[in-house]
C-alpha positions in Angstrom: 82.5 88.1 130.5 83.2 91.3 132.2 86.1 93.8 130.6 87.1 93.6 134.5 87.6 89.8 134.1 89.1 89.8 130.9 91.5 92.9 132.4 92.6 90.0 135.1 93.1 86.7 133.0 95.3 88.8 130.9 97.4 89.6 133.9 96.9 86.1 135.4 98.7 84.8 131.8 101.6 86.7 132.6 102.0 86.0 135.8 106.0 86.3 136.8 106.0 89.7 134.8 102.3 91.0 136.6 104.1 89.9 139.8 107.4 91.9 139.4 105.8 95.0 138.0 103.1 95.1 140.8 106.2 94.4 143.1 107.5 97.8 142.0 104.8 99.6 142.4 104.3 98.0 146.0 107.8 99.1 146.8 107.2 102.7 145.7 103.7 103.0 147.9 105.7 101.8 151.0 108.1 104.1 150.6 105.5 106.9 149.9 103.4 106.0 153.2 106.5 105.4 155.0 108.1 108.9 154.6 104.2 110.2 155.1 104.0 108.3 158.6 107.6 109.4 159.4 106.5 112.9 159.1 103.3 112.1 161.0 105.4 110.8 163.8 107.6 114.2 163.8 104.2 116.2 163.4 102.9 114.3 166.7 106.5 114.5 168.9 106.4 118.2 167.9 102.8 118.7 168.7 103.5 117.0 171.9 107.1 118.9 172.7 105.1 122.3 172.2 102.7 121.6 174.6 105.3 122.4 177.5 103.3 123.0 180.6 105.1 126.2 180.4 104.9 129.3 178.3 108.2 130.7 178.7 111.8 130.8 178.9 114.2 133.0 180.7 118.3 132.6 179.7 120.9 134.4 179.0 121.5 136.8 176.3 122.0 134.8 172.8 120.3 133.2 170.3 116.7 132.4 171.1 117.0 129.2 168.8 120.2 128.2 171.0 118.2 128.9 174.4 115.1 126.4 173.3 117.4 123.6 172.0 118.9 123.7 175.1 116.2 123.9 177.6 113.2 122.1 175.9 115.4 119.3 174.1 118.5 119.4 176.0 120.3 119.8 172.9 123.0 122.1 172.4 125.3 124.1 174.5 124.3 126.1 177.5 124.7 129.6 176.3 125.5 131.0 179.8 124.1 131.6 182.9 121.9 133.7 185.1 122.9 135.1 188.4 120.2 133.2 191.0 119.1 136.7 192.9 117.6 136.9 188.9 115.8 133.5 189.4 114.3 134.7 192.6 112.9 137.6 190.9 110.1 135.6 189.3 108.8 134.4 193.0 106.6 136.1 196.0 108.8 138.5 198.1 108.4 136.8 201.1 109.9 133.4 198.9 112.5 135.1 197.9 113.1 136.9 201.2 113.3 133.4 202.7 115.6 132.3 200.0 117.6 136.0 201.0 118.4 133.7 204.4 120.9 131.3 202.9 123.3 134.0 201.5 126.6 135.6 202.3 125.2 138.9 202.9 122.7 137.4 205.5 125.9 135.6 207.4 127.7 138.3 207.2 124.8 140.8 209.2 124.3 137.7 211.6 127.9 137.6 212.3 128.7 141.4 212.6 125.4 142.1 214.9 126.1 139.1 217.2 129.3 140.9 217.5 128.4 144.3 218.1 125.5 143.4 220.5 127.6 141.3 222.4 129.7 144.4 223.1 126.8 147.0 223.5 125.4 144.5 226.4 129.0 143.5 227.8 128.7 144.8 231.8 125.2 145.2 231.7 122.8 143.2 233.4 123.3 141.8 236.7 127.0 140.7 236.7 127.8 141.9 233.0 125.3 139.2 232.1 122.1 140.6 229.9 118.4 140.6 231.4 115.8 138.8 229.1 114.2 141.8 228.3 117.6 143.5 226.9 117.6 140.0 225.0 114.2 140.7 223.7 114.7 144.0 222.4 118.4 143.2 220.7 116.5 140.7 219.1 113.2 143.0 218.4 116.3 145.5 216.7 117.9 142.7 214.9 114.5 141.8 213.1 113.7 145.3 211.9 117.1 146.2 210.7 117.6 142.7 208.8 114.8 144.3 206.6 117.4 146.9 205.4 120.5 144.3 204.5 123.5 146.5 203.3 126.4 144.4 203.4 127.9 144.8 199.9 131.1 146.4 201.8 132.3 142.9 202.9 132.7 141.8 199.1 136.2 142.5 197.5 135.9 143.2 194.4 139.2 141.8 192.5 139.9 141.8 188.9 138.8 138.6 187.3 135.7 138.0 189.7 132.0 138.4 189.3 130.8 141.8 191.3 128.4 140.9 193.9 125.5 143.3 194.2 123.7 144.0 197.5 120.4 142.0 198.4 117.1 143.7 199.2 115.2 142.8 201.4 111.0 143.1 201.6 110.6 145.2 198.4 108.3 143.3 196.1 109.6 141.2 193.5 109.7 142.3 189.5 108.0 139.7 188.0 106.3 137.5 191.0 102.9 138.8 190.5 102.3 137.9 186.6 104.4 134.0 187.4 102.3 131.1 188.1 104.9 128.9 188.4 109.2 128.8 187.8 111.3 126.1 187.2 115.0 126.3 187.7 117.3 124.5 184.8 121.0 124.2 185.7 123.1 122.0 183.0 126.2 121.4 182.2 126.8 117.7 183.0 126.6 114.4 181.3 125.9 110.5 182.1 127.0 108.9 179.2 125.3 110.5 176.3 122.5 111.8 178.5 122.2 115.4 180.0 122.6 115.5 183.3 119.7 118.8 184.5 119.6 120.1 187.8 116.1 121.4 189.3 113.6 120.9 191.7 111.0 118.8 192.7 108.3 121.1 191.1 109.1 119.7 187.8 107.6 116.3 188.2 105.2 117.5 191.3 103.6 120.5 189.4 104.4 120.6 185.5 102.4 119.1 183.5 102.8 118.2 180.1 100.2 117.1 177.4 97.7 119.1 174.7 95.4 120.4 177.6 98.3 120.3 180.1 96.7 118.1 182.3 98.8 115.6 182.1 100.9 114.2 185.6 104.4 113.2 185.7 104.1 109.2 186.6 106.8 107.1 188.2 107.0 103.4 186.6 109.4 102.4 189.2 109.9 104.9 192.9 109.4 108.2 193.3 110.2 111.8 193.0 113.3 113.6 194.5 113.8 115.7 197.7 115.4 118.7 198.2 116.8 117.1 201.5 115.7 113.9 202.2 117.3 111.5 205.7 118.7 108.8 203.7 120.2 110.6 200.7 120.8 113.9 201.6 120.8 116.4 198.8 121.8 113.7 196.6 118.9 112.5 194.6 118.0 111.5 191.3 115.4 110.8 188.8 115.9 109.4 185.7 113.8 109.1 182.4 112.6 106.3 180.8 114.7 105.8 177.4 117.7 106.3 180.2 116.8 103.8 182.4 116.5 101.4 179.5 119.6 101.9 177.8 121.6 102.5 180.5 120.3 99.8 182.8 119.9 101.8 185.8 117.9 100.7 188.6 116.5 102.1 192.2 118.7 102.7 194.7 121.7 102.6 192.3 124.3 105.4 192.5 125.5 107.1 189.6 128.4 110.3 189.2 128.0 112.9 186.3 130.8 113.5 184.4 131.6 117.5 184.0 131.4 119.7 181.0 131.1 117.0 178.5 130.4 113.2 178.0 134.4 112.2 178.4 134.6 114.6 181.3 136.1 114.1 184.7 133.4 112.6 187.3 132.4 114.3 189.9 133.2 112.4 193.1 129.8 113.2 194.3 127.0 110.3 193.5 123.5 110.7 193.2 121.0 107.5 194.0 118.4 106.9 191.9 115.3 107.2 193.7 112.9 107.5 190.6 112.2 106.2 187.2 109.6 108.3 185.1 107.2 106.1 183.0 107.4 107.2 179.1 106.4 110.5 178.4 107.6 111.2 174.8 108.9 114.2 175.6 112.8 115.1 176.0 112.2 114.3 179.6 112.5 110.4 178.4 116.2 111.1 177.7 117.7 113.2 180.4 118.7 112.7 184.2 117.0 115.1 186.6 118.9 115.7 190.0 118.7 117.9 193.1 119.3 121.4 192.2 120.8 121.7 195.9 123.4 118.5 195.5 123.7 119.6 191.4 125.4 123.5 193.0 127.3 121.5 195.9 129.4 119.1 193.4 132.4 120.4 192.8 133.2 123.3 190.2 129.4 124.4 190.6 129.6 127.4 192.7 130.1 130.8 191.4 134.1 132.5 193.0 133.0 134.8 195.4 135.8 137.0 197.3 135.0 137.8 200.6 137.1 140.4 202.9 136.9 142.3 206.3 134.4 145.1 207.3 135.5 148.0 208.4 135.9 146.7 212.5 137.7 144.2 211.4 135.4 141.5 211.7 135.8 139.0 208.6 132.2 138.3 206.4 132.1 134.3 206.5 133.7 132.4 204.3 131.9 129.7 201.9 131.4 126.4 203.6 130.3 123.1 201.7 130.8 120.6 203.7 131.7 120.3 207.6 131.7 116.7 209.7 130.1 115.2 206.6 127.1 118.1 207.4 126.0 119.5 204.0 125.4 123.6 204.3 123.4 124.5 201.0 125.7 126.7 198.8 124.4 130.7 199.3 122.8 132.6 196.9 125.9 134.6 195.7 127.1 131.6 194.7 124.2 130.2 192.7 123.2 130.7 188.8 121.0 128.7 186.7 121.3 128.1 182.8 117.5 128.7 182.5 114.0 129.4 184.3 110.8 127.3 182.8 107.7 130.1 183.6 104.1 129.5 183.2 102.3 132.9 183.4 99.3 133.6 185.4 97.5 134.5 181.7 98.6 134.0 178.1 98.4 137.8 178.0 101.4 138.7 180.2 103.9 136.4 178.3 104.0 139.4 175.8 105.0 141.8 177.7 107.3 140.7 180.2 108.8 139.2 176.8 110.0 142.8 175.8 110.3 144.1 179.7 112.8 141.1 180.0 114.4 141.6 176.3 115.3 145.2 177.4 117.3 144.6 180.4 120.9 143.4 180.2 121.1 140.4 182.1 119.0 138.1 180.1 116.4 137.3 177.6 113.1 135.5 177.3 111.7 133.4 174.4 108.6 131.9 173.8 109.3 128.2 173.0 106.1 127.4 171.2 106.9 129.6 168.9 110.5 128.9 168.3 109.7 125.0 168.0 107.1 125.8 165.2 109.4 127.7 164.1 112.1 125.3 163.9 109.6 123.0 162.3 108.9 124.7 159.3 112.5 125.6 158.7 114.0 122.4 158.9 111.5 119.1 159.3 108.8 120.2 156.7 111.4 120.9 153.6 112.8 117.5 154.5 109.6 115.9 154.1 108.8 117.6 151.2 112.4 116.5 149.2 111.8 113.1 150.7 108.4 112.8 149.5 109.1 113.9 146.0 111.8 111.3 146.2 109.5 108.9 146.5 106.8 109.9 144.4 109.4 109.9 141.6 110.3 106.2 142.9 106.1 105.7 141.8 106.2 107.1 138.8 109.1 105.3 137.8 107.5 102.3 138.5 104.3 103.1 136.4 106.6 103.4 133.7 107.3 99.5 134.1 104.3 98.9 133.9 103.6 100.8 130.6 106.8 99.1 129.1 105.5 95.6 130.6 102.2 96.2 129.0 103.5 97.7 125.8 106.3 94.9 125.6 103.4 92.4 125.5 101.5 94.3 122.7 103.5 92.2 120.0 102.6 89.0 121.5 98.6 89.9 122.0 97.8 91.0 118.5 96.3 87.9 117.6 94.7 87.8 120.8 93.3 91.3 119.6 92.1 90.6 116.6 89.9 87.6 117.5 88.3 89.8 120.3 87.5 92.6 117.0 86.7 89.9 115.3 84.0 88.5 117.6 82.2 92.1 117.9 84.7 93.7 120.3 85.2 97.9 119.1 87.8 99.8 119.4 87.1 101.3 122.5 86.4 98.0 124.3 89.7 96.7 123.3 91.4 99.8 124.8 89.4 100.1 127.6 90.8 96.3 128.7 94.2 97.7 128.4 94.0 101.2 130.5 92.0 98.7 133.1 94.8 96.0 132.9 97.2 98.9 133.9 95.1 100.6 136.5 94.3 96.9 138.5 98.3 96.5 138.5 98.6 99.8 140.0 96.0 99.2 142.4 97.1 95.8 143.2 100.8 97.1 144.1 99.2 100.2 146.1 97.2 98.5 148.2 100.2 95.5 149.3 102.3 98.8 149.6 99.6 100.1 152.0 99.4 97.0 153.9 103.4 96.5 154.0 104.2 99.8 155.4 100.9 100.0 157.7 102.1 96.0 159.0 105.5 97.6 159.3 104.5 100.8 161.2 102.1 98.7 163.4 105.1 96.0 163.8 107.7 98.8 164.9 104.8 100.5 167.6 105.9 99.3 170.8 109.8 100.6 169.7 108.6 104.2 168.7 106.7 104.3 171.9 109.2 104.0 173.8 111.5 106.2 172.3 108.7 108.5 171.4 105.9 107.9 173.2 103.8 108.1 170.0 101.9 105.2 169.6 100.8 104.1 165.7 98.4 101.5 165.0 98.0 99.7 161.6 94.9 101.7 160.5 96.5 104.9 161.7 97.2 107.3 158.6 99.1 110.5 158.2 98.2 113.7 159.9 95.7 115.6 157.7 98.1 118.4 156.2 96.0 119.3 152.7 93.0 122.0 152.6 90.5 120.5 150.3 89.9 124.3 148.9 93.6 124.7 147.9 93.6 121.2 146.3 90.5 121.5 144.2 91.9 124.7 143.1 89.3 127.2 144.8 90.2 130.2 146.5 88.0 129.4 149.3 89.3 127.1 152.1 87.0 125.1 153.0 88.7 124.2 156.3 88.8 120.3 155.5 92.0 119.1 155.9 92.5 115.6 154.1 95.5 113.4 155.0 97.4 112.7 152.0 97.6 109.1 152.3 93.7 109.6 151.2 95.2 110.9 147.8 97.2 108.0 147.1 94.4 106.1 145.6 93.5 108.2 143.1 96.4 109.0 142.1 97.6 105.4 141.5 94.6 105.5 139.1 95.5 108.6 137.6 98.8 107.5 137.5 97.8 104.1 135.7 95.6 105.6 132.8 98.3 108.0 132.4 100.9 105.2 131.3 98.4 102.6 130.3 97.3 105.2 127.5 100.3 104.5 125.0 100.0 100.4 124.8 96.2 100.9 124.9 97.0 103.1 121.7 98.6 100.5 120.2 95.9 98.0 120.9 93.4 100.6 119.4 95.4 100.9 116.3 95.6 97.0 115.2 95.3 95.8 111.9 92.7 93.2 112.4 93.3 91.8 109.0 97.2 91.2 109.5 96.9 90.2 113.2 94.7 87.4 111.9 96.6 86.2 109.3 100.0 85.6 111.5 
């Protein structure tokens, strides 16, 4: 008969006590591979949240830590905002020339040159009406000299309200020729426990998200919003997926934010749902994305402007929202936005307009890859670390039962012993059975721990997808986080990474000669003789 054999009908005679110390040991490898899949999950959301689709982020001045929490994971509180004529800076001239259209200072040149062409051509023309051709050239003069917009002089600046600065018009942009693409962020409203982000439709038309950024925004259920659409105005909504699902929306409902916080007032504006976004396992999954142009028309969204007379006397036009139930879009003075989402044209020009951005005073850039990884190494790996020597502890606890369950049996095998000496058995034979009595306990409660936290993960799947996105199968195993170099003790790295689940094995065998050695001691010391005279 095989040592291996005899190993297991000594543990098949003790069955109840086998049982409960291979239990132990079952219970301490599940906890181990748990705590290693747990930090495999963070490892792969993390992975996945650093792979933005963007590159950068422009905020206010603060803490760069502050500004990623709140514009990658919607955590957080806003830090401030930026003035919009800011945001504008990052697009084409002629975009942001356009944008120039819809603003107070635009109105207010519209108004006063209607008025003063009006009286330049009053009793001209045949019977004080004007010719077409005067027509033409007011309006020829009226295009050139909108170029040079100077209209700060209608603004009153009052104690207590933001100064507004002139816009110009047709000088190029500071930062439009390195952007590839901007994303507006505006926040500061709730539904339910969700964050409530204003944008545009750009996010879910032309981000992408995913390791190779390749990957498109999907719609389980409708579509993405409008900036204006027939039916709903400037009043649409899309919501993600873990929303949807805990909140029970559906398409076409209507839903009101609630202002500043979660028990805030609600705005008595609604948005309808006209999108649900499939599971991404990004932030995106837990957030409610609505019109930018409906988010600055709810109430207490617009920036206080003061507005006064020029110096004829003609008044600069006052802000109207709403008219007959006909929606103007709120002007640019009155706009800001908590963040801008860039992708650069190259990797290259992140780093300096970084430090072009960092030295002005109205706001500050931060690179979010960095900040996440950042983030990660600070907080998430020293957690796993404690949690994981937690549980190794838990282990090696439980190879001390099974020393003490071995050992306690010593007394009771010595006859058992003695015969197998007597029959030609040596010393090393006899203690050999013992160290692999221990090591097929600690292999038999490793490998049901495996299977019971593997069974578990792959049980749990379709849940952590759909609050992750990260799916995990049964044979999945923890990311591979150890340099073969560093653990064989080598100065060179390799650059094979091994997953630590891969180590578990052998050290369960380690493990098991380690506290198999002192009972297989005491088998190696005994007394023939005596043993078989008892």
């Amino acid at each position: 008969m095989s040592l291996w054999a005899i190993a297991w009908r000594s543990i098949r005679q003790r069955g109840l006590a086998s049982l409960l110390t291979a239990a132990s040991m079952a219970l301490g490898v599940t906890l181990v591979v748990t705590v290693l899949a747990i930090y495999g999950l963070l490892s792969e959301s993390f992975r996945r949240n650093s792979s933005f689709g963007y590159n950068m982020i422009v905020g206010a001045k603060g803490g760069s830590l502050q500004l990623t929490l709140n514009s990658v994971y919607y955590l957080s509180d806003p830090i401030e905002n930026i003035p919009y004529d800011y945001f504008l800076e990052f697009f084409p001239a002629a975009k942001r020339d356009q944008q120039y259209q819809n603003s107070l200072q635009r109105q207010a040149f519209d108004m006063n040159w209607d008025a003063r062409v009006t009286g330049a051509l009053a009793g001209q023309g045949v019977g004080g009406i004007a010719t077409l051709a005067e027509c033409v050239v007011a309006d020829a003069i009226e295009e050139a000299t909108a170029k040079q917009w100077d209209y700060s002089a209608f603004f009153v600046q009052r104690p207590g309200r933001p100064r507004v600065s002139a816009l110009e018009v047709g000088r190029e942009t500071r930062y439009g020729a390195f952007i590839d693409l901007a994303i507006p962020l505006c926040l500061g409203d709730y539904l339910d426990q969700f964050r409530v982000i204003g944008t545009v439709p750009e996010m879910f038309g032309e981000l992408r998200y995913g390791d190779n950024r390749d990957q498109v925004y999907e719609f389980q259920q409708g579509r993405n919003f409008k900036s204006w659409s027939r039916e709903n105005s400037y009043f649409e909504a899309v919501v993600g997926a873990v929303v949807a699902r805990e909140l029970g929306l559906k398409l076409g409902q209507r839903v009101a934010p609630s202002h500043g916080a979660q028990e805030g007032e609600t705005h008595a504006r609604e948005f309808t749902i006209v999108g649900i976004l499939s599971p991404t396992g990004t932030p995106q999954d837990r957030a409610v994305f609505i019109n930018m142009e409906g988010f600055f028309l709810m109430e207490d969204h617009a920036k206080p402007v003061e507005v006064g007379e020029d110096e004829g006397g003609a008044s600069s036009p006052q802000v109207s929202i709403e008219a007959d139930e006909v929606l103007t879009p709120l002007p640019v003075e009155q706009r800001e936005v908590t963040a801008v989402l860039l992708n650069t044209r190259q990797a290259s020009h992140a780093i300096f307009m970084e430090n072009l951005i960092d030295e002005g005073n109205v706001a500050q850039a931060v690179l979010p890859v960095e900040e996440v990884f950042r983030l990660f190494n600070v907080l998430v790996r020293p957690l796993q670390v404690v949690l994981l020597g937690l549980t190794v502890m838990i282990c090696v606890v439980s190879g001390v039962s099974i020393m003490v369950s071995i050992y306690n049996s010593m007394s009771e095998r010595r006859h058992e012993i003695a015969v197998m000496r007597a029959l030609g058995a040596g010393r090393e034979t006899v203690m050999a059975v013992i160290l692999l009595e221990s090591v097929m306990l600690a292999l038999l409660g490793g490998v049901s721990g495996w299977v019971a936290a593997h069974g578990l993960s792959a049980l749990m799947s379709p849940l952590i997808e759909s609050y992750t996105g990260v799916s995990i199968g049964f044979f999945d195993i923890a990311p591979a986080t150890i340099d073969l170099g560093t653990l064989l003790g080598s100065q060179d790295h390799f650059g094979l990474m091994i997953s630590p689940e891969l180590l578990i094995v052998p050290g369960l065998i380690g493990l098991a000669v380690l506290v198999g050695f002192a009972p297989a001691a005491v088998a190696y010391r005994t007394d023939v003789a005596a043993s078989l005279g008892k």
